[in-house]
C-alpha positions as CSV (number, residue, x, y, z in Angstrom):
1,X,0.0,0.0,0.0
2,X,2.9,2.2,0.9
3,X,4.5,1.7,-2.2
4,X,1.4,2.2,-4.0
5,X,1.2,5.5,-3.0
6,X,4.9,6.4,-2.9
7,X,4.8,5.5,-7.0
8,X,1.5,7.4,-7.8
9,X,3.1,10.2,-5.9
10,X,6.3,9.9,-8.3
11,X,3.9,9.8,-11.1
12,X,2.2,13.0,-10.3
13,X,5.1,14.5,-9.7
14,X,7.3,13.8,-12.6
15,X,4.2,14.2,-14.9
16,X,3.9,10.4,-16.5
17,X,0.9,9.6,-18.4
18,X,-0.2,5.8,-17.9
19,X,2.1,4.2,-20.3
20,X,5.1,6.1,-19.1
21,X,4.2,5.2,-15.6
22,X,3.8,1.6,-16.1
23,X,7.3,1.3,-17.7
24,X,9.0,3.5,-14.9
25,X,6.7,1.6,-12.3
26,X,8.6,-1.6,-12.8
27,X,11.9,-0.3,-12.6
28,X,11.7,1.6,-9.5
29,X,10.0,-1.2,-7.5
30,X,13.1,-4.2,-8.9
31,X,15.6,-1.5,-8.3
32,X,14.2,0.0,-4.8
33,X,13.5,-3.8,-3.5
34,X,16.7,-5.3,-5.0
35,X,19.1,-2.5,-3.9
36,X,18.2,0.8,-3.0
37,X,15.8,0.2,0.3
38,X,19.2,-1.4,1.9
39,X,20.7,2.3,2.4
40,X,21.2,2.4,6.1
41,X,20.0,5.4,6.7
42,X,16.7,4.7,5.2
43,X,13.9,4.1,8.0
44,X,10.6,1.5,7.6
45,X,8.3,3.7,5.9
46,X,10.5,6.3,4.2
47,X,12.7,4.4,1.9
48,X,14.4,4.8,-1.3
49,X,10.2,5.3,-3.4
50,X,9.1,7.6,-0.6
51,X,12.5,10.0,-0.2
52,X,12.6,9.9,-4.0
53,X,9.0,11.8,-3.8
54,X,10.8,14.6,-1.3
55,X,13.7,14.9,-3.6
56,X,11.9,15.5,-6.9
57,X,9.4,17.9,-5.4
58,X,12.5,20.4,-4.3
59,X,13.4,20.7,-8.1
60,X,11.4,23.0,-10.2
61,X,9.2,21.0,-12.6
62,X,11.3,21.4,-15.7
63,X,14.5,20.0,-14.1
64,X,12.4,17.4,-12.3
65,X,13.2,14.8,-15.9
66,X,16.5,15.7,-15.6
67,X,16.9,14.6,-11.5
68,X,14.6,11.6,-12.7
69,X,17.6,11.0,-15.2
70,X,20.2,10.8,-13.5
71,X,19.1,8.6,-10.7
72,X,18.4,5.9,-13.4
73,X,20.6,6.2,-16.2
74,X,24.2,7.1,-13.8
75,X,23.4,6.3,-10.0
76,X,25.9,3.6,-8.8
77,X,25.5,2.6,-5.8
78,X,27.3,-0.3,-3.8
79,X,25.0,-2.5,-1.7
80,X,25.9,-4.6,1.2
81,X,26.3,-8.2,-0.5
82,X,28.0,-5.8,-3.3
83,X,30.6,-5.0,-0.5
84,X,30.8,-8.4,1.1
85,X,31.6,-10.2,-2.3
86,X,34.8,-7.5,-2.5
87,X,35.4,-8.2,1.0
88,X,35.6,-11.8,0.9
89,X,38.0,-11.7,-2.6
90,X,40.3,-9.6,-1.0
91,X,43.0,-12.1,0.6
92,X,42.2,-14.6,-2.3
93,X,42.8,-12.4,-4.8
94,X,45.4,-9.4,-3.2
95,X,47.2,-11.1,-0.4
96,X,47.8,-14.6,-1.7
97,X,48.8,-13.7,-5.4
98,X,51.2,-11.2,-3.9
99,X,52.5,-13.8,-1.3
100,X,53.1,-16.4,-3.7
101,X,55.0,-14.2,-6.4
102,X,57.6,-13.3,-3.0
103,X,57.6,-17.0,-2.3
104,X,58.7,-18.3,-5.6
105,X,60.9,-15.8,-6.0
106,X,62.3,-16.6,-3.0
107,X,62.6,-20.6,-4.5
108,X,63.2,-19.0,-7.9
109,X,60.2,-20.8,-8.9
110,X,57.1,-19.9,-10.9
111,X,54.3,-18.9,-9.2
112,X,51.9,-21.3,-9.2
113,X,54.7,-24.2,-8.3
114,X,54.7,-22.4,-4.9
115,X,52.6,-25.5,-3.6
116,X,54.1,-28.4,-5.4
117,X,57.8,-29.0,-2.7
118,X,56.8,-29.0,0.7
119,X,59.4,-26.6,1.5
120,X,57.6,-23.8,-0.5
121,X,54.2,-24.4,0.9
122,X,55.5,-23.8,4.4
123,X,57.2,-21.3,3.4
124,X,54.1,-19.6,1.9
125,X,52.0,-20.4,5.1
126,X,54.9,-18.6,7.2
127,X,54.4,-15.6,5.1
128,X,51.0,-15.3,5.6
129,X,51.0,-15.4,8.9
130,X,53.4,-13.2,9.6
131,X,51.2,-10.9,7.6
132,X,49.4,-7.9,9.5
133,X,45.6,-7.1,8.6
134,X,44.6,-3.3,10.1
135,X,41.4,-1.9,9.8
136,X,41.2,2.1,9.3
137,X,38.2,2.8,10.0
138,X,34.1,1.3,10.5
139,X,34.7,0.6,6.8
140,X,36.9,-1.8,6.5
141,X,34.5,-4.7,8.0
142,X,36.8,-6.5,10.1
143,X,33.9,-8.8,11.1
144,X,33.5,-9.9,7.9
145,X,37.2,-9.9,6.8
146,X,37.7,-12.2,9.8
147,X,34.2,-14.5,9.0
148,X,35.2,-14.4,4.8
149,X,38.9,-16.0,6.1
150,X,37.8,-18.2,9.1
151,X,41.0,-20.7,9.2
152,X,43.1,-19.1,6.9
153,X,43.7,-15.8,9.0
154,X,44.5,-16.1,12.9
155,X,42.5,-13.7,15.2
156,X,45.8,-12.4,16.5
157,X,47.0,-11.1,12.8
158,X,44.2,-8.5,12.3
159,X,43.6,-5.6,14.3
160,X,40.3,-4.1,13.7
161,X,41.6,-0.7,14.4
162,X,45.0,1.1,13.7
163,X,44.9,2.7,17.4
164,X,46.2,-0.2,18.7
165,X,48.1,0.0,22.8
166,X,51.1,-1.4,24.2
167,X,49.3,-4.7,25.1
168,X,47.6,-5.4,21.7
169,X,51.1,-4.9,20.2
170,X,52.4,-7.4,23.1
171,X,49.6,-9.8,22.3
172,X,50.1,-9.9,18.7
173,X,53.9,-10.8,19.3
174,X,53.4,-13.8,21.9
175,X,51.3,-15.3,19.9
176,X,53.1,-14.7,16.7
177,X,56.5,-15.9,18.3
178,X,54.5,-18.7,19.8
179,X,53.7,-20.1,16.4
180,X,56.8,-19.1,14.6
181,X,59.6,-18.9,17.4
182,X,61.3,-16.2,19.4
183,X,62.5,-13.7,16.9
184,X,59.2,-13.9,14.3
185,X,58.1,-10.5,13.3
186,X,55.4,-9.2,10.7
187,X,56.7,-8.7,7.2
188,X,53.4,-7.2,5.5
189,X,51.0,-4.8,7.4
190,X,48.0,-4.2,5.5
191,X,46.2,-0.7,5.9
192,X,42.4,-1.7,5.1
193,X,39.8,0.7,3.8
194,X,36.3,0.8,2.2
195,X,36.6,3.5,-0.4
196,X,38.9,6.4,-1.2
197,X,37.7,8.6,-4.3
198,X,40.4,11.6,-4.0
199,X,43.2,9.9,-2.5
200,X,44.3,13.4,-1.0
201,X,43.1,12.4,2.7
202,X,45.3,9.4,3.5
203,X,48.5,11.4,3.6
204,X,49.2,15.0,2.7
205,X,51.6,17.6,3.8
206,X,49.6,21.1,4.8
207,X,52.3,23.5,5.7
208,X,55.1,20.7,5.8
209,X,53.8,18.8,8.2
210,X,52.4,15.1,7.6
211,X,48.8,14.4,8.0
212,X,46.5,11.5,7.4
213,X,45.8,8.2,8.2
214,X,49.5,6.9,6.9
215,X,50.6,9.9,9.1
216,X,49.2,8.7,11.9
217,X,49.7,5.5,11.6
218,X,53.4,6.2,11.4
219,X,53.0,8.3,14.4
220,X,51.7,4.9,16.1
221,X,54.0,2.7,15.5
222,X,57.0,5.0,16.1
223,X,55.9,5.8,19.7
224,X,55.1,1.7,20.2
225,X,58.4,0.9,18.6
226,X,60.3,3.2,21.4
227,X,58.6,2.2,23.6
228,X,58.3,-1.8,23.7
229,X,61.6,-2.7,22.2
230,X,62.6,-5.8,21.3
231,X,58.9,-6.8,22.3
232,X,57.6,-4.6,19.1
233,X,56.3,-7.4,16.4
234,X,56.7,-5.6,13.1
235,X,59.9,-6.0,11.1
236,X,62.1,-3.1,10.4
237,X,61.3,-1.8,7.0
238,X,58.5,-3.9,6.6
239,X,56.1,-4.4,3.1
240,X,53.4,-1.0,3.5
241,X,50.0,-2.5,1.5
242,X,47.7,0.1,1.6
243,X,44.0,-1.1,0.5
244,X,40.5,-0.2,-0.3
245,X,37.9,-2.2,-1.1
246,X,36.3,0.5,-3.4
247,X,39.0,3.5,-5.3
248,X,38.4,5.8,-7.8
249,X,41.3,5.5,-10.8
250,X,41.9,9.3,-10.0
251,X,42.3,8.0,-6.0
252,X,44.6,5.7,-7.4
253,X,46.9,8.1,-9.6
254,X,46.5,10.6,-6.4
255,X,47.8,8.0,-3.8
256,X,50.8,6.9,-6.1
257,X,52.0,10.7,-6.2
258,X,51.5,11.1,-2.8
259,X,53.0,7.7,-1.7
260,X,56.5,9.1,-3.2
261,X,56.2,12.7,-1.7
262,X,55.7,10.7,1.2
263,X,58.5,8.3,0.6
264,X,60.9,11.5,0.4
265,X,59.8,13.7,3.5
266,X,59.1,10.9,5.7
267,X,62.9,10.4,6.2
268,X,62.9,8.1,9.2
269,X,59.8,6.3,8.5
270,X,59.7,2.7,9.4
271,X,58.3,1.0,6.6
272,X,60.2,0.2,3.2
273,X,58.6,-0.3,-0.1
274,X,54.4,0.7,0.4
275,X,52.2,-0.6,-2.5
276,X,48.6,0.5,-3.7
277,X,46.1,-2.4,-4.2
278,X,42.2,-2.3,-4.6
279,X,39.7,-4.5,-4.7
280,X,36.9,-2.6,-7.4
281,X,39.0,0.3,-9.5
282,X,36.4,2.0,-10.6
283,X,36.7,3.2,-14.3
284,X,37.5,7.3,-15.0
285,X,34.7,8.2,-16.6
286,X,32.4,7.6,-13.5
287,X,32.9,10.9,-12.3
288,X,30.4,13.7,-14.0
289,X,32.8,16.1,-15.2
290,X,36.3,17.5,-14.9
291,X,37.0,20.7,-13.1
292,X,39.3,23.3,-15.2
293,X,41.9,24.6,-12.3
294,X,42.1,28.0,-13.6
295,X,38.6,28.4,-14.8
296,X,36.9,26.4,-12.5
297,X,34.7,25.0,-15.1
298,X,33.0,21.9,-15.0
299,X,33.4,19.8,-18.6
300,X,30.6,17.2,-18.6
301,X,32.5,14.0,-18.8
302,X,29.6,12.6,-20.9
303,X,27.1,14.7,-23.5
304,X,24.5,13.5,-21.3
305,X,26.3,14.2,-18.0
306,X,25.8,18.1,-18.9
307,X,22.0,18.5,-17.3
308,X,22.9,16.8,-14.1
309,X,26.4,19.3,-13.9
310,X,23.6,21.9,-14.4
311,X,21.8,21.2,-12.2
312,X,24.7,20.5,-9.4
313,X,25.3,24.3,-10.4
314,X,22.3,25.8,-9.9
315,X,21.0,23.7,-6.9
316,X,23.2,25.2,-4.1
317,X,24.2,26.0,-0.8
318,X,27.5,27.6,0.1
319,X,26.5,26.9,3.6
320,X,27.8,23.4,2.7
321,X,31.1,25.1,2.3
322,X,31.3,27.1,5.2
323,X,31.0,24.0,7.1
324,X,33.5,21.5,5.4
325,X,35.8,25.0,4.8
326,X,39.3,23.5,6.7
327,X,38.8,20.5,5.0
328,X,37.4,21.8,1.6
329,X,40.2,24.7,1.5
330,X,43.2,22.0,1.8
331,X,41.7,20.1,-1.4
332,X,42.4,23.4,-2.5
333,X,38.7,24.1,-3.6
334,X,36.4,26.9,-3.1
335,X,33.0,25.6,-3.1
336,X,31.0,22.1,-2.6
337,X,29.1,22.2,-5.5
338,X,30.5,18.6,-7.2
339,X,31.6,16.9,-3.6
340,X,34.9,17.0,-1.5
341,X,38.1,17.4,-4.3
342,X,35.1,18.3,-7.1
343,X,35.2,14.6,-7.8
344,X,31.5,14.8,-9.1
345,X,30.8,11.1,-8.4
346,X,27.3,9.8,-8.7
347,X,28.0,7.0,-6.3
348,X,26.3,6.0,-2.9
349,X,27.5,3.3,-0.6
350,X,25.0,1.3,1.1
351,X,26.0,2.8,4.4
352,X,26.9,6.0,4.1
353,X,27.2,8.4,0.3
354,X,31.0,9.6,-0.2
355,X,31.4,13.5,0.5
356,X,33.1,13.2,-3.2
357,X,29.7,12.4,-4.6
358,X,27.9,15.3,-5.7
359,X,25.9,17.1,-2.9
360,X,22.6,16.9,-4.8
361,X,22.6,13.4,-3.8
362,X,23.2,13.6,-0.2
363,X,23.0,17.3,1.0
364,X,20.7,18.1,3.4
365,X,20.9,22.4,4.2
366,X,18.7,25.2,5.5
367,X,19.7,27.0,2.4
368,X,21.4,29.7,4.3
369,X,23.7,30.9,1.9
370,X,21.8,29.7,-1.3
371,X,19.6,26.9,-2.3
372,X,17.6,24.6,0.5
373,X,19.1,21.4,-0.4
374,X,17.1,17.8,0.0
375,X,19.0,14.4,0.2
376,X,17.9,11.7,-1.7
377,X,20.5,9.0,0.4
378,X,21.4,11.1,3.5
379,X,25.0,11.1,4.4
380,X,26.1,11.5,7.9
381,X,28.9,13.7,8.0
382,X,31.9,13.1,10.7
383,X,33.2,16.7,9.6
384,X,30.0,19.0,10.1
């Protein structure tokens, strides 16, 4: 009945005779029951049918086919068994191709002869338990990292979060040592997100100074290091892996850059090589546009993409700004109107939409300092 009433409402709003509604009826039921009601922040009774009403009507009528557009024609969005498939291929398909390329090499073998001597297959199993799985943030799904690997992966190899204390560290030592003997220490730490779109957050240097989650990290482990000693379980110079379950190509390109500045200024940092792996690249011409940096002109990345970059234009709030302005002004923008580093992604999350998306999607403002903004997936914003 609800949805009934939710699509009739769409109808009236958007316009649709009765053969135009019939078509769009079907698709926004299989798309709303198959995907879009699992947003988290959707509630029983206002779902994806019923907040796509509230986001219509705050369009004026004529860009109202436009908005309709958009949602079904360049929407991505990521649901939950989405995420847990990328989740549960990410040591099959990351950690043990990697391990086994080190391991033959290490037998100058090929690859997949890693398992055929018994001596290389312990070897292997060696490596991957001396192998270091920490989460970054809420994202990176320990839980279901931990579940996806249940007897491949010990408990005391992953860390759920990077803020680990002098006893965790201690902890993860006796029982590595325990397995492995006295002087075992972890070769490979894994830094574990769920998505990165800009790649300028996880380590950047504002005024000289190192920031980010590889920044603190490093911070970390350099205070743990001096202060447990010989006790400390990570290897000196160990293998950096630094991964997201979901990355942008321009994320990609932007962490490689800033991976080597890092590499120079961090002089006494204490990890060696760091590598970049992901488990869904997303492809470059997901984003809406391009941003000129002296004009500050968006250029549609698509002929169609041009109404929605419109309408990202027009539809407003430089109260969004003012709030995200320390973060916004060190991505070296000036304005929110296509998301955090003017990514202009159309892409939601099932439990939260990325600040890079474009604020049409999740924005949700007073209209202060310009248009009153409506969200169509809400995003809950840890900055303001």
């Amino acid at each position: 009945m609800i949805n009934t009433l939710a699509l009739n409402l769409i109808a009236s709003v958007m316009k649709w005779d009765n053969e135009v509604a019939t078509r769009e009826y079907a698709w926004l039921q299989l798309m709303s029951s198959m995907k879009y009601d699992g947003y988290s922040d959707f509630r029983a009774g206002v779902r994806f049918l019923e907040s796509l009403v509230s986001w219509l009507r705050h369009f004026d009528e004529a860009d109202r086919p436009a908005a309709y557009e958009f949602v079904k024609t360049r929407l991505v969005y990521i649901s939950s068994l989405e995420m847990q498939r990328i989740i549960e291929t990410f040591v099959p398909e990351t950690v043990i191709p990697y391990l086994r390329r080190s391991v033959a090499a290490q037998f100058n073998i090929k690859p997949y002869e890693v398992w055929r001597t018994p001596e290389a297959s312990k070897a292997f199993a060696t490596r991957l338990r001396r192998c270091l799985f920490v989460g970054l943030s809420d994202g990176s799904r320990i839980d279901v990292l931990r579940r996806a690997n249940a007897g491949r992966l010990s408990q005391e190899q992953v860390a759920p979060m990077m803020n680990i204390d002098d006893d965790k560290w201690k902890s993860l030592a006796e029982d590595l040592r325990k397995e492995l003997g006295p002087n075992a220490v972890f070769d490979d730490v894994y830094l574990i997100d769920d998505f990165t779109a800009s790649g300028t957050t996880f380590i950047r240097f504002p005024e000289g100074k190192p920031k980010g989650k590889l920044a603190k990290f490093e911070s970390i482990v350099q205070d743990a290091k001096g202060r447990l000693g010989k006790c400390f379980p990570l290897a000196k110079g160990y293998a950096l892996h630094i991964h997201h379950y979901v990355s942008t190509a321009q994320a990609r390109d932007a962490l490689l850059g800033r991976v080597r500045e890092a590499d120079d200024k961090l002089k006494e940092r204490s990890y060696g090589k760091a590598l970049i792996t992901e488990g869904m690249l997303l492809p470059p011409d997901i984003k809406l546009g391009t941003i000129d940096d002296q004009t500050k002109q968006m250029t549609p990345t698509r002929p169609s993409d041009e109404a929605i970059v419109n309408l990202a234009t027009r539809y407003y709030d430089h109260d969004l700004f003012m709030r995200l302005e320390k973060h916004c002004k060190e991505a070296g923008q000036m304005d929110m109107r296509y998301g955090y580093a003017n990514c202009a992604l159309p892409l939601v999350l099932e439990h939260n939409t990325p600040n890079n998306s474009v604020p049409l999607l999740w924005a949700e403002t007073d209209g202060k300092l310009g248009v009153k903004m409506h969200s169509l997936f809400l995003r809950r914003d840890r900055h303001g």
